[in-house]
C-alpha positions in Angstrom: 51.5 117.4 173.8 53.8 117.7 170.9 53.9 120.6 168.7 52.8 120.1 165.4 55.4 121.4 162.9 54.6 119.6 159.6 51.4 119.4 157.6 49.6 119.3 154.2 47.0 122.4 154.3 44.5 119.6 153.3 45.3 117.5 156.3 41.5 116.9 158.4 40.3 119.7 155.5 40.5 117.2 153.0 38.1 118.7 149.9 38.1 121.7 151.4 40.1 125.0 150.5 41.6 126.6 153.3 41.9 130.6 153.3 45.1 132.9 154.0 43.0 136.5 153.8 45.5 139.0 155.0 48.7 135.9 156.5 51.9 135.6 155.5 52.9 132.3 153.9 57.3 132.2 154.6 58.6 130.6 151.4 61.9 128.5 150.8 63.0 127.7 147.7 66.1 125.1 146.6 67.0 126.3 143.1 68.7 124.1 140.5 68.8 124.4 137.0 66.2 122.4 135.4 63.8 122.4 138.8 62.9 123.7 142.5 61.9 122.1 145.6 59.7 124.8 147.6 58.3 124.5 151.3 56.1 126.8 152.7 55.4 127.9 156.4 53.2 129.5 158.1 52.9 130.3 161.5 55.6 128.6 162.3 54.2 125.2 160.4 55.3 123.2 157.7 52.7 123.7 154.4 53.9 122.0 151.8 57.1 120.8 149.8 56.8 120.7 146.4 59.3 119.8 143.3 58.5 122.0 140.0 59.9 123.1 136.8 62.5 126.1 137.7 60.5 129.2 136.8 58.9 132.5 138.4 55.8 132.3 136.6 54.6 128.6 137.6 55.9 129.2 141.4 53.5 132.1 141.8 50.6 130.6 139.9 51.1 127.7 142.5 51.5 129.7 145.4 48.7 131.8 144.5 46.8 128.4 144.0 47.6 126.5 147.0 47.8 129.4 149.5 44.2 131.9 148.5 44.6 135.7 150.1 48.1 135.4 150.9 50.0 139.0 151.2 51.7 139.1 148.0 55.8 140.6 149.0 58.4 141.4 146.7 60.9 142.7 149.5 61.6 141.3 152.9 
């Protein structure tokens, strides 16, 4: 069987939130001037990718959105 490495967290959860008490959600992030493309893994699997508006403040608010009880890191 093929690993899965790519997913939506709402794929087969769809309406429902999925939890991430106590994980660690890997973030990349592209960086241009006006926006930033941002994918997120976890456990080795694909998130998300998402374009927004360049900006600290609106990435967290969406990671904190998307991804509940995430470990919040400053330094890795």
């Amino acid at each position: 069987m093929k690993q899965q490495t790519s997913a939506a967290p709402e794929t087969g959860n769809k309406g429902k939130q999925q939890h991430y008490a106590g994980s660690v959600i890997y973030v990349g992030i592209d960086v241009h001037k006006k926006d930033w493309q941002v994918a997120a893994v976890y456990e080795g699997m694909t998130l998300g990718n998402h374009r927004m508006g360049a900006g600290a403040e609106g990435l967290i608010a969406h990671l904190r959105k998307r991804y509940p009880g995430a470990i919040s890191m400053t330094k890795v």
